[in-house]
N, C-alpha and C positions, 0 to 999 in steps of 0.2 A: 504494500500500500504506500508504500514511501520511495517508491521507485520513481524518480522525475521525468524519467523519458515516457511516463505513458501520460498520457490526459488525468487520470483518476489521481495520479500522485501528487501530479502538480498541483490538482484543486483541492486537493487535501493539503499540501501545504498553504496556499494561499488563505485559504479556511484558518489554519493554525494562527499564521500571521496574523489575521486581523482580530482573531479571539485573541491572542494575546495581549494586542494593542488596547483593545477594549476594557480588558481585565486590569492593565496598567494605569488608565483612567477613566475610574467611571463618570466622569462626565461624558466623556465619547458613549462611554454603553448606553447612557439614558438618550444620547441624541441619536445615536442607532436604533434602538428601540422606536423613539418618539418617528425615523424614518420607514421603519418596519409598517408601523400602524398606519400610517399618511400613504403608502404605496397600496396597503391592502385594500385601504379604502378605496383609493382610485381604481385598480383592479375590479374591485367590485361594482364599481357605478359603467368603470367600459364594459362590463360584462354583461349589466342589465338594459345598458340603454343596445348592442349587440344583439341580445336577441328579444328585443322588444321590436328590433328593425327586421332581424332574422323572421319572426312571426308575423309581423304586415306582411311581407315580400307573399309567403307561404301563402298568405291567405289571398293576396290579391291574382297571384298565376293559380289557384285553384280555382277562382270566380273566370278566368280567361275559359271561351268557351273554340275549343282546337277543332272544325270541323275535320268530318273523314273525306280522303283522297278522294278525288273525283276516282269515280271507273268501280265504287269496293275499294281500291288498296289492291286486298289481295296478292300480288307479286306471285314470286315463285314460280314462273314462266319455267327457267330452264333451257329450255330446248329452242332448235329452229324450226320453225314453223314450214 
């Protein structure tokens, strides 16, 4: 896990780093914290106002009314005539 040439070791160290940092002054942990909460929130608000547009869209191409193919449709010819 502490091998740095793979992706996993280096984010685990970079993880280390900043817990450490943090734990050095907790003024930084409470304004990490206080950033924690202020992203989650925003997350949360793109996330409802996303599929509050996601569910119009849904609902509006469900009201569109897709006539069928002139002729049936049908296909599946195949062959030469």
């Amino acid at each position: 896990m502490n091998d740095l040439t793979t992706p996993w070791g280096f984010a685990y160290l970079q993880l280390r780093c900043r817990m450490d940092r943090a734990r050095a002054n907790p003024d930084l942990g409470a304004s990490a914290i206080e950033w924690v909460i202020i992203t989650a929130v925003l997350v949360a608000i793109a996330a409802a106002v996303g599929l509050v547009i996601y569910n119009l869209v849904v609902d509006k191409a469900n009201e569109l009314d897709v006539p069928d193919a002139p002729g049936g449709g049908g296909g599946g010819g195949g062959g030469a005539p």
